[in-house]
PDB file of N, CA, C and O in Angstrom:
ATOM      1  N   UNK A   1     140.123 242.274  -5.364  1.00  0.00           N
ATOM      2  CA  UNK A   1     139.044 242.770  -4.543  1.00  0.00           C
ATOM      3  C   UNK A   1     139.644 243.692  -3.499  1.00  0.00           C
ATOM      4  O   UNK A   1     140.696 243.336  -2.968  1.00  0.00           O
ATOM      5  N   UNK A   2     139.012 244.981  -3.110  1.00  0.00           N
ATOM      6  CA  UNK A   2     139.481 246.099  -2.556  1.00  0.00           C
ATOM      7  C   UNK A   2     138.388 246.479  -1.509  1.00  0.00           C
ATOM      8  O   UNK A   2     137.301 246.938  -1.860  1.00  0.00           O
ATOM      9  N   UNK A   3     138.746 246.255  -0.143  1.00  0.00           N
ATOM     10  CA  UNK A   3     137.813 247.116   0.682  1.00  0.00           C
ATOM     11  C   UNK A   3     138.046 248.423   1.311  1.00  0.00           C
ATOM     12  O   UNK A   3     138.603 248.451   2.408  1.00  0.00           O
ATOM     13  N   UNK A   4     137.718 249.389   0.797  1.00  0.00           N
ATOM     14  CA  UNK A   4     137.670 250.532   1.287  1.00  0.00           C
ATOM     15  C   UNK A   4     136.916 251.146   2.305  1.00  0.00           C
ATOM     16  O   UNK A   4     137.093 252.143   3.005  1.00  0.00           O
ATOM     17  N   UNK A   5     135.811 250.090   2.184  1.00  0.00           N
ATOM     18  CA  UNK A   5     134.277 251.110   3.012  1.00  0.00           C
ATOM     19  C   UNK A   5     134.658 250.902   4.331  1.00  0.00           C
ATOM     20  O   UNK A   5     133.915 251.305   5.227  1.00  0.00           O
ATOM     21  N   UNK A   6     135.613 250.382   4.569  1.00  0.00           N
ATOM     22  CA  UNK A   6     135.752 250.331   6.712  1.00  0.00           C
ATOM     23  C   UNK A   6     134.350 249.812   6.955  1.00  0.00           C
ATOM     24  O   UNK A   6     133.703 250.442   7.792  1.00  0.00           O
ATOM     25  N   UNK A   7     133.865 248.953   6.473  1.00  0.00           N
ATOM     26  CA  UNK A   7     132.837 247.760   7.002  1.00  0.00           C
ATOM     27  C   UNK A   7     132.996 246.474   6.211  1.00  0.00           C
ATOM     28  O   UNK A   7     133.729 246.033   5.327  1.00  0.00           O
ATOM     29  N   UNK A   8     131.703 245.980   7.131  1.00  0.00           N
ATOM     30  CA  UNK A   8     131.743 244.800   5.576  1.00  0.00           C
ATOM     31  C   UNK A   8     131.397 244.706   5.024  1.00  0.00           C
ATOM     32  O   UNK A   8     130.345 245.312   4.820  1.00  0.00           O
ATOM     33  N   UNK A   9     132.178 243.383   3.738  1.00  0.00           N
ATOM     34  CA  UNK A   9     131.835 243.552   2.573  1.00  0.00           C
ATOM     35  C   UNK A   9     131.656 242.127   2.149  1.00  0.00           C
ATOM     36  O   UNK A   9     132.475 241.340   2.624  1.00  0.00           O
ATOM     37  N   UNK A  10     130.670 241.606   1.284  1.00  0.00           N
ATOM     38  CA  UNK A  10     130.442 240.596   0.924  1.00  0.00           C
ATOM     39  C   UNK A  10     130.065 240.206  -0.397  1.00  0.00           C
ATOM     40  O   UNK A  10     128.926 240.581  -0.676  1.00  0.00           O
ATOM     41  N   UNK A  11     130.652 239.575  -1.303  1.00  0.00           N
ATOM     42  CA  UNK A  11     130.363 239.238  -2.826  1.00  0.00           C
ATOM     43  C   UNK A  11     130.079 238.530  -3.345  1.00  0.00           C
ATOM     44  O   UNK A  11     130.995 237.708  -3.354  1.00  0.00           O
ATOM     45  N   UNK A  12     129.195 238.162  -3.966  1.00  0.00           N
ATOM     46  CA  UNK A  12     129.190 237.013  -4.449  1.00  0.00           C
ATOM     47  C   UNK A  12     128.397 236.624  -5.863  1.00  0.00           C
ATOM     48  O   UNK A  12     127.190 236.608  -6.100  1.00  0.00           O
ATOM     49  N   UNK A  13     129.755 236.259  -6.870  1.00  0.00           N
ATOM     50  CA  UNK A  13     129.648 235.921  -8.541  1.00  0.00           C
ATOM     51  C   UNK A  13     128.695 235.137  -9.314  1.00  0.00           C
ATOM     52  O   UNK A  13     129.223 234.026  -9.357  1.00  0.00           O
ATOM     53  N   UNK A  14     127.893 235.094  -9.777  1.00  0.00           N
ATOM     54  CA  UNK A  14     127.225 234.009 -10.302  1.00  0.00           C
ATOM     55  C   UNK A  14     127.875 233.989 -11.855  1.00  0.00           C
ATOM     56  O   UNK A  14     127.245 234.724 -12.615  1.00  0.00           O
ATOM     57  N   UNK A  15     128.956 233.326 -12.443  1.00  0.00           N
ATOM     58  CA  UNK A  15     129.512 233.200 -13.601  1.00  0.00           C
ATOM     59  C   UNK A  15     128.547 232.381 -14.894  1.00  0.00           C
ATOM     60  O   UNK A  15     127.559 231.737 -14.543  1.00  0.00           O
ATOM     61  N   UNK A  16     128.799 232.440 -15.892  1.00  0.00           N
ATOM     62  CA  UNK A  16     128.375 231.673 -16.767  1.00  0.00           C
ATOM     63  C   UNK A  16     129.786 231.417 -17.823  1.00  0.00           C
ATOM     64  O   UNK A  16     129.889 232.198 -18.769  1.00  0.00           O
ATOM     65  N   UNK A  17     130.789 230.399 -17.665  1.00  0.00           N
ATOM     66  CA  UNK A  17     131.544 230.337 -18.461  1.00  0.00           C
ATOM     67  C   UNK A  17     131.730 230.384 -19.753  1.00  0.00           C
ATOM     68  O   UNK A  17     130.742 230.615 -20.449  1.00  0.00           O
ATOM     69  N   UNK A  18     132.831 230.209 -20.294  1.00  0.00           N
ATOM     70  CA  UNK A  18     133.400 230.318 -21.839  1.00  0.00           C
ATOM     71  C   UNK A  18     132.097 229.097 -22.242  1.00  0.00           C
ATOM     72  O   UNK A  18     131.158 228.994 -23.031  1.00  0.00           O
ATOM     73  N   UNK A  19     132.658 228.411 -21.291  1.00  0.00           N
ATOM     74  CA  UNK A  19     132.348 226.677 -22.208  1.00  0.00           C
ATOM     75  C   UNK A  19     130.896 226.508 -21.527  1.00  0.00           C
ATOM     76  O   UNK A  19     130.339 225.426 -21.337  1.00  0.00           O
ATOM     77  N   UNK A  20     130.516 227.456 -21.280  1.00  0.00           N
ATOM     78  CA  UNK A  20     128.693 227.300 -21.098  1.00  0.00           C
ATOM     79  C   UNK A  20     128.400 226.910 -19.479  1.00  0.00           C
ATOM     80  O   UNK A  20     127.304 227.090 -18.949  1.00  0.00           O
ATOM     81  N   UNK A  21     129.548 226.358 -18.807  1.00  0.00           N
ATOM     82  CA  UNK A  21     129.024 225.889 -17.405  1.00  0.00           C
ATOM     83  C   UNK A  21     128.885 227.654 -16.352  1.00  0.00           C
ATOM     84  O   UNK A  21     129.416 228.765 -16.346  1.00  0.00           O
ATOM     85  N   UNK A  22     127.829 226.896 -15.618  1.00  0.00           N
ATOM     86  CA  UNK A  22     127.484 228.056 -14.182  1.00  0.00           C
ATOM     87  C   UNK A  22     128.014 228.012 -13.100  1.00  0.00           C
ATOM     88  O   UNK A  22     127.768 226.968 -12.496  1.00  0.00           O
ATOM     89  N   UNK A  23     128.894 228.983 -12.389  1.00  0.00           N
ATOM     90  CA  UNK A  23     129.297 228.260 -11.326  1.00  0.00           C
ATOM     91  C   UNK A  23     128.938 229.800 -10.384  1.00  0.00           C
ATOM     92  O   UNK A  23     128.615 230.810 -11.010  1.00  0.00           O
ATOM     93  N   UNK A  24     129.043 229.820  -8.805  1.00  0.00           N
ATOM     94  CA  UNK A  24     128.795 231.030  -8.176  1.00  0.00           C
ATOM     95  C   UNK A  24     129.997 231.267  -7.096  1.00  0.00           C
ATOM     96  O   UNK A  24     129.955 230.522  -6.117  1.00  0.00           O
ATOM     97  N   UNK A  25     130.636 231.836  -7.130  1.00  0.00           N
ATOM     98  CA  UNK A  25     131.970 232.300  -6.690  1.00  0.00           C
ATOM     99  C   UNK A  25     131.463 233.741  -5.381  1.00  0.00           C
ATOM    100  O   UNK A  25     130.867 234.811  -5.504  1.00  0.00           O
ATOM    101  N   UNK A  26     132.203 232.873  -4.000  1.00  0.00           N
ATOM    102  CA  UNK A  26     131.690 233.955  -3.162  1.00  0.00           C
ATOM    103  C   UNK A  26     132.595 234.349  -2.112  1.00  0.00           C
ATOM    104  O   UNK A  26     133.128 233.426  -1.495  1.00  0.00           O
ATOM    105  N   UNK A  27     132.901 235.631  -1.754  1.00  0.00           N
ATOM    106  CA  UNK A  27     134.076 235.940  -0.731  1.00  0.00           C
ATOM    107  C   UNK A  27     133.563 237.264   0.379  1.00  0.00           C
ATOM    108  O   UNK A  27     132.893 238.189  -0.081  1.00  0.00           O
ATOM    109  N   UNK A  28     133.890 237.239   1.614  1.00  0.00           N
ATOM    110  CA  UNK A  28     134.038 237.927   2.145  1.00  0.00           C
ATOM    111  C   UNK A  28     135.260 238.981   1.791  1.00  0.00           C
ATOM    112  O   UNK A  28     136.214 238.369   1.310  1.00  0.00           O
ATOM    113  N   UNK A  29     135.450 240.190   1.886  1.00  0.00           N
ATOM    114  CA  UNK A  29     136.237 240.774   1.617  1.00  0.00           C
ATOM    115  C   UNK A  29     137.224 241.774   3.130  1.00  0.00           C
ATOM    116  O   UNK A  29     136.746 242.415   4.066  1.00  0.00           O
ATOM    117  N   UNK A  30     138.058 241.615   2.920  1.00  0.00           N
ATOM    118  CA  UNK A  30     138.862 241.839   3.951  1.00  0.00           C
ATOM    119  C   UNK A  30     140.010 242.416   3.260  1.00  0.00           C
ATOM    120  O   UNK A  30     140.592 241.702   2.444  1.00  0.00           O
ATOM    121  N   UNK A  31     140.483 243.786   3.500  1.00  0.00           N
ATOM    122  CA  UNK A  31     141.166 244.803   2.971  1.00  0.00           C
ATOM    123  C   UNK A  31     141.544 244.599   1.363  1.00  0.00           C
ATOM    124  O   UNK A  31     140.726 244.896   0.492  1.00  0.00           O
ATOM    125  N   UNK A  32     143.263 243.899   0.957  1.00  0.00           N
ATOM    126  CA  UNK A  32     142.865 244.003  -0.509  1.00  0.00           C
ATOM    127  C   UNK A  32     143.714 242.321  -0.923  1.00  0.00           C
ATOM    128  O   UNK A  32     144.804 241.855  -0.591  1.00  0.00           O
ATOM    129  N   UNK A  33     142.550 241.779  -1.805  1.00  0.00           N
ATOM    130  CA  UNK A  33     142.827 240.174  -2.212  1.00  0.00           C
ATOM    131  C   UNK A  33     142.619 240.007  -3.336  1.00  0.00           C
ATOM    132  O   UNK A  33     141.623 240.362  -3.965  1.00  0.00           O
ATOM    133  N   UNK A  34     143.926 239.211  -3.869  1.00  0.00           N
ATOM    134  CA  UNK A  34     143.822 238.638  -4.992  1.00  0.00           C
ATOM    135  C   UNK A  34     143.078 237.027  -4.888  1.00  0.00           C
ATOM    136  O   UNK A  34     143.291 236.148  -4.053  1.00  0.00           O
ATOM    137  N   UNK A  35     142.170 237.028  -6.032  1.00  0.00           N
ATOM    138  CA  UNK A  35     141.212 235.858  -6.607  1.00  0.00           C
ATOM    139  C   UNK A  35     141.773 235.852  -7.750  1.00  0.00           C
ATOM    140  O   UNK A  35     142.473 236.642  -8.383  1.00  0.00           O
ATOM    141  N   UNK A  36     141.061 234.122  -8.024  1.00  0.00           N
ATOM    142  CA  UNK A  36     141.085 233.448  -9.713  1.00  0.00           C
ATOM    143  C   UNK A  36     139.701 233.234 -10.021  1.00  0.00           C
ATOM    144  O   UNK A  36     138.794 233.006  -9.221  1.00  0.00           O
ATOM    145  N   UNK A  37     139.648 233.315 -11.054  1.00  0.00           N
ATOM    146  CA  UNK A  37     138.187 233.310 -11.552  1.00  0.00           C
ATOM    147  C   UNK A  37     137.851 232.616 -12.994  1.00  0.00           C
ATOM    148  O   UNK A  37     138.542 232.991 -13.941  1.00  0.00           O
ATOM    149  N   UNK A  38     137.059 231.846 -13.181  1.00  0.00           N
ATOM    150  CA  UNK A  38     137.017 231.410 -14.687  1.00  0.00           C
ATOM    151  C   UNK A  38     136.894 232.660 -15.715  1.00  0.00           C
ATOM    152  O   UNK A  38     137.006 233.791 -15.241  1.00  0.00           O
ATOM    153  N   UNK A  39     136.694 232.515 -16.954  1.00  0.00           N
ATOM    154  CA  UNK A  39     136.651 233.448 -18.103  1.00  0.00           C
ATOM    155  C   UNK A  39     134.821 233.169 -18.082  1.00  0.00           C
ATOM    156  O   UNK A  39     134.153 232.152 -17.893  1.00  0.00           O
ATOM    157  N   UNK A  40     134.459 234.591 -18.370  1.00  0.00           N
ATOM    158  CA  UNK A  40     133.065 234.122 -18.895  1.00  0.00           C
ATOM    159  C   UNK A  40     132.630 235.670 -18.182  1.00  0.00           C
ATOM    160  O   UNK A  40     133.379 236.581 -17.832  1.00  0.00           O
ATOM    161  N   UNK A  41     130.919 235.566 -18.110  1.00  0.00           N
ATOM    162  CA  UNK A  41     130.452 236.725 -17.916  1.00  0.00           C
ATOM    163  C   UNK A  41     129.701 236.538 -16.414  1.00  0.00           C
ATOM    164  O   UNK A  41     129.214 235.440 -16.142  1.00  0.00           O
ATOM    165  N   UNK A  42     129.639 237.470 -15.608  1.00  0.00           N
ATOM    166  CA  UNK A  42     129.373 237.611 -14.918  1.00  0.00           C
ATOM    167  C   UNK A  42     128.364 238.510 -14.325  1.00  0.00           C
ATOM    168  O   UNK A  42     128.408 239.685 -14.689  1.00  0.00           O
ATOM    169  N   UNK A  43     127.281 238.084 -13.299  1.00  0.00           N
ATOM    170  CA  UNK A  43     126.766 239.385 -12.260  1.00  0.00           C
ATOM    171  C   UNK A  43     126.548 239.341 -10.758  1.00  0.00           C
ATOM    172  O   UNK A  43     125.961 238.511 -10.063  1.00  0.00           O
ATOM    173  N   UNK A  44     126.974 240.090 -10.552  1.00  0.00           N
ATOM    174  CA  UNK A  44     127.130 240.045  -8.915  1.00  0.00           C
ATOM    175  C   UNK A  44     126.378 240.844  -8.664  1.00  0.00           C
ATOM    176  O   UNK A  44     125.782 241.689  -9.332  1.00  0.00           O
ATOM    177  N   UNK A  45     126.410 240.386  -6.927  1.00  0.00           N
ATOM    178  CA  UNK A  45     125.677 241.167  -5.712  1.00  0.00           C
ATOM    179  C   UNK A  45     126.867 241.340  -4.829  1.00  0.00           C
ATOM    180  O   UNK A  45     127.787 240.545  -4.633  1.00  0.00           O
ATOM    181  N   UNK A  46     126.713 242.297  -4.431  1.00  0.00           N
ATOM    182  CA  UNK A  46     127.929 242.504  -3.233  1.00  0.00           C
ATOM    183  C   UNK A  46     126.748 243.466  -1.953  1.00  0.00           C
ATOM    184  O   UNK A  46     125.761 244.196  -2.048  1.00  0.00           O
ATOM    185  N   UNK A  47     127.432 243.015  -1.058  1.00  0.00           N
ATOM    186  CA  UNK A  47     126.579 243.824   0.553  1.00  0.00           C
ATOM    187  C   UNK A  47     127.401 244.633   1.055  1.00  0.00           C
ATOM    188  O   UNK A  47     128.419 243.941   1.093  1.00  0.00           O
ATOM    189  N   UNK A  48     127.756 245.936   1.599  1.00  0.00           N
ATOM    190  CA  UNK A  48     128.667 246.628   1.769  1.00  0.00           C
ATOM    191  C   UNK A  48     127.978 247.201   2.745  1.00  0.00           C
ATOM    192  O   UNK A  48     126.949 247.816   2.463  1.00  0.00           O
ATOM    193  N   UNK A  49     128.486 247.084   4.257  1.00  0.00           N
ATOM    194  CA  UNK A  49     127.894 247.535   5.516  1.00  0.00           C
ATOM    195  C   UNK A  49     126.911 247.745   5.667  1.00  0.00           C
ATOM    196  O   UNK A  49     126.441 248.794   6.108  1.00  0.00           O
ATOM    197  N   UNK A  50     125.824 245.885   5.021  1.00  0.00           N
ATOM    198  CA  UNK A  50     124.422 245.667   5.239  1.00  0.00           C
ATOM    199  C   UNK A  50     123.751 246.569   3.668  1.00  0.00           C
ATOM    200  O   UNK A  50     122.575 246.457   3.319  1.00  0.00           O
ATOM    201  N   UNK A  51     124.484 247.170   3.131  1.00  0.00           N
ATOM    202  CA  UNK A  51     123.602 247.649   1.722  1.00  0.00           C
ATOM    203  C   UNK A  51     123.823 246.980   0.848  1.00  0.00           C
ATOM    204  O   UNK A  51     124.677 246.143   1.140  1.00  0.00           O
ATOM    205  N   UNK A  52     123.315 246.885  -0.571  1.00  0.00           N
ATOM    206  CA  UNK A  52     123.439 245.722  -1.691  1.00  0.00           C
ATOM    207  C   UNK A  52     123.784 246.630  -2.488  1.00  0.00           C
ATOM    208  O   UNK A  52     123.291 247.755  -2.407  1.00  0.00           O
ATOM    209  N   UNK A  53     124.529 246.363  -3.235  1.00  0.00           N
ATOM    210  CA  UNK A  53     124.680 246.896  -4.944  1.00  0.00           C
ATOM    211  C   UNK A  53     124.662 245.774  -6.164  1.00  0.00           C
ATOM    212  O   UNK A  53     125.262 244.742  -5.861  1.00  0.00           O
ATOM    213  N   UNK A  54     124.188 245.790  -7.242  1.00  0.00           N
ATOM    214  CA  UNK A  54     124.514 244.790  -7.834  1.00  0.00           C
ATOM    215  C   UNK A  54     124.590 245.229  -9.428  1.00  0.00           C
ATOM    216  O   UNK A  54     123.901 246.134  -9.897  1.00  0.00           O
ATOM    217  N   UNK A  55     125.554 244.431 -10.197  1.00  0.00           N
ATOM    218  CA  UNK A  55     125.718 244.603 -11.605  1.00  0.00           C
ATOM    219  C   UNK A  55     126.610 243.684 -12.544  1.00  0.00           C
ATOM    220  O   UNK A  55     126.537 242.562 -12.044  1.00  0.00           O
ATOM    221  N   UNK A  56     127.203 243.649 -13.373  1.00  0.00           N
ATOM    222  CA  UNK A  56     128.508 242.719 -13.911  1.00  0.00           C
ATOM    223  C   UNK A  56     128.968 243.314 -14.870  1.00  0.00           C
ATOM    224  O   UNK A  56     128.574 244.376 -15.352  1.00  0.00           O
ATOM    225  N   UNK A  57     130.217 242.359 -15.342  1.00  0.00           N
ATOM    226  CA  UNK A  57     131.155 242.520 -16.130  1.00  0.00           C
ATOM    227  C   UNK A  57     131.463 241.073 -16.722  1.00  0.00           C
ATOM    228  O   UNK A  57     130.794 240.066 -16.491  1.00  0.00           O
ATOM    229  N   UNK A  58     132.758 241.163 -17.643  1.00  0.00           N
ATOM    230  CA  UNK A  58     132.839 240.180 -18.217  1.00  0.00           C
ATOM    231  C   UNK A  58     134.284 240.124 -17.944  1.00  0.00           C
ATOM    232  O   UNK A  58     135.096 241.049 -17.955  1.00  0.00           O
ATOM    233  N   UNK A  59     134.491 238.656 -17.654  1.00  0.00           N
ATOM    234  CA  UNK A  59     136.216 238.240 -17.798  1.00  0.00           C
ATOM    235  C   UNK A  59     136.932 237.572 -19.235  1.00  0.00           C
ATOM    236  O   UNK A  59     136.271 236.653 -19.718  1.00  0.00           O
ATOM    237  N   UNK A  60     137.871 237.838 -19.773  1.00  0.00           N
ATOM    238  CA  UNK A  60     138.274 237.026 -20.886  1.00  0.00           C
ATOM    239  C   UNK A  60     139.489 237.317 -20.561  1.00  0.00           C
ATOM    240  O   UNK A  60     139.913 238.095 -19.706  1.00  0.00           O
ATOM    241  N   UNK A  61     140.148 236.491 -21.464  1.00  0.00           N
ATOM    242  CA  UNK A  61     141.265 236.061 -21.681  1.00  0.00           C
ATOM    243  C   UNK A  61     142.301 237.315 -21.934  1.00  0.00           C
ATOM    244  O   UNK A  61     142.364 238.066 -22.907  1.00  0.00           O
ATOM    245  N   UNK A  62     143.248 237.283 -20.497  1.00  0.00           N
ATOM    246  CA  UNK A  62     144.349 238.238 -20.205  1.00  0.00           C
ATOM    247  C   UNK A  62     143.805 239.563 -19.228  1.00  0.00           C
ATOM    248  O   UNK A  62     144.292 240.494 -18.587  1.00  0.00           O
ATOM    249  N   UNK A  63     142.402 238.964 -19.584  1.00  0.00           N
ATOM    250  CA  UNK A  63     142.021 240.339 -18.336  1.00  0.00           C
ATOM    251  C   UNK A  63     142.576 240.439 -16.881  1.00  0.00           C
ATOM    252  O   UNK A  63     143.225 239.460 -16.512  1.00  0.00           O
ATOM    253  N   UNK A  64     142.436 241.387 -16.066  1.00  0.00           N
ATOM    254  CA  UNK A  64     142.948 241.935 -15.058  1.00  0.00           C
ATOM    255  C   UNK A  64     142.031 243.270 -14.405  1.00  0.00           C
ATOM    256  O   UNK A  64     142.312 244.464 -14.510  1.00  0.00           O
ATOM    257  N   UNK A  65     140.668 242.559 -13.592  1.00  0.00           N
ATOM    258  CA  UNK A  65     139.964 243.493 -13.110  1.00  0.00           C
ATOM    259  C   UNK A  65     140.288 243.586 -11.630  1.00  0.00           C
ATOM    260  O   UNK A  65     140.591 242.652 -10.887  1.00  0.00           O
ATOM    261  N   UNK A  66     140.133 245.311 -11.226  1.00  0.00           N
ATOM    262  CA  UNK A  66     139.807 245.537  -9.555  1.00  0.00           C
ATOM    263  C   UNK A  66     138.934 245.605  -9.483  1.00  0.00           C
ATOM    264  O   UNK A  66     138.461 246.106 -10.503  1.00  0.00           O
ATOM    265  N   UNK A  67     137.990 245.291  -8.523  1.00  0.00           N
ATOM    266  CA  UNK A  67     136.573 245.356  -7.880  1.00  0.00           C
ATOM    267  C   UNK A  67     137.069 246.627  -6.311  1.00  0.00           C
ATOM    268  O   UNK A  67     138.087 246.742  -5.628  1.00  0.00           O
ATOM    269  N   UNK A  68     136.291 247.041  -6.322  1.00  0.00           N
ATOM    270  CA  UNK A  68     136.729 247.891  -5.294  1.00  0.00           C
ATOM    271  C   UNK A  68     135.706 248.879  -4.795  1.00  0.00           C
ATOM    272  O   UNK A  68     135.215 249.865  -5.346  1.00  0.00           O
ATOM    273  N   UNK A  69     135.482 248.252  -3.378  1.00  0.00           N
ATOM    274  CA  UNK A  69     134.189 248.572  -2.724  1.00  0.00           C
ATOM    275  C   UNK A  69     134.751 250.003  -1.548  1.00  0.00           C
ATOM    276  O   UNK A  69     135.645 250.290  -0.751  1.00  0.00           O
ATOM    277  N   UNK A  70     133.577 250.509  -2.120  1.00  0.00           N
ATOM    278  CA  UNK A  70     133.093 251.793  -0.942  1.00  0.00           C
ATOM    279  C   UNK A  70     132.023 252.438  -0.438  1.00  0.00           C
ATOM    280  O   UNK A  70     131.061 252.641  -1.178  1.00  0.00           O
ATOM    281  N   UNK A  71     132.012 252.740   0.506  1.00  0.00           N
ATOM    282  CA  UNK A  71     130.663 252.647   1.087  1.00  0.00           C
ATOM    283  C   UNK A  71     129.166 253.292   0.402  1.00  0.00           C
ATOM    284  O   UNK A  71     128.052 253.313   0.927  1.00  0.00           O
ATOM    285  N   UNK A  72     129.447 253.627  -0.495  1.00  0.00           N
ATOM    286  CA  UNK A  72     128.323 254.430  -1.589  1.00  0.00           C
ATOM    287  C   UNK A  72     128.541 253.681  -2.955  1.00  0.00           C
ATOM    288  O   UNK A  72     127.739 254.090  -3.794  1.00  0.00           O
ATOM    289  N   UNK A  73     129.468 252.612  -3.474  1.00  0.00           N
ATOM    290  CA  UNK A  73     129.845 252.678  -4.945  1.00  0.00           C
ATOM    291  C   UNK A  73     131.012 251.265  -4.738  1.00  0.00           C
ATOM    292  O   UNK A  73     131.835 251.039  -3.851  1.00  0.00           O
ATOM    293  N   UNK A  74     130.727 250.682  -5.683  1.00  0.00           N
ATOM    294  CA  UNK A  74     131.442 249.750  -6.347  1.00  0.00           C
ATOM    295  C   UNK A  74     131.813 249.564  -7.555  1.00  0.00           C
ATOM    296  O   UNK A  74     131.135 249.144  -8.492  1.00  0.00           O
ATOM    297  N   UNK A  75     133.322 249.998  -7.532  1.00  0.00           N
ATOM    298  CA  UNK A  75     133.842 250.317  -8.998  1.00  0.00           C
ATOM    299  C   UNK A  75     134.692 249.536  -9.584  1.00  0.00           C
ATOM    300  O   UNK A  75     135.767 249.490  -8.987  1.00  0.00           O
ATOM    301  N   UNK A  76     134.597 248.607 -10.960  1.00  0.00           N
ATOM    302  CA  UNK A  76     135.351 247.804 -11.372  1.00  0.00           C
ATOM    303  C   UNK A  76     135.995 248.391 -12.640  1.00  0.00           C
ATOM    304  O   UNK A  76     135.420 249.149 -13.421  1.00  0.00           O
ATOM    305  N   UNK A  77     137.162 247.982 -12.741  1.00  0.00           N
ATOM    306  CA  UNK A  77     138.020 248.778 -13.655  1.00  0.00           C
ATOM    307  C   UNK A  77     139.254 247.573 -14.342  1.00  0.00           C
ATOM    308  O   UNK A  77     140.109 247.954 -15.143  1.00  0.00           O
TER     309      UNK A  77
END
């Protein structure tokens, strides 16, 4: 997780795992942090200096995503 926007930033995962369980994974973001995360699919909301964006992705096995917030755009790669 990457904050760029020089405000804040707030996230938070609602997962649906491999093995079927739900869990919701949530962080303030403060410059740049590594997280663990189950495998499974995901969609988030993130707030970025009081604005919302929201969308998902999926985690599996060996992945390695950045999330990386800016004040117009949140780009995961």
């Amino acid at each position: 997780l990457i904050n760029r926007a020089k405000a804040e930033v707030y996230i938070s995962m609602d997962c649906t795992t491999i093995d079927g369980y739900r869990t919701i994974i949530e962080y303030p973001v403060f410059g740049r942090m590594n997280v663990s995360a189950p495998l499974g699919s995901y969609t988030y909301v993130a707030w970025v200096g009081g604005r919302d964006f929201q969308g998902w992705f999926r985690l599996g096995k060996g992945d390695s995503l950045e999330i990386t917030f800016e004040k117009d755009k949140v780009t995961i790669k």
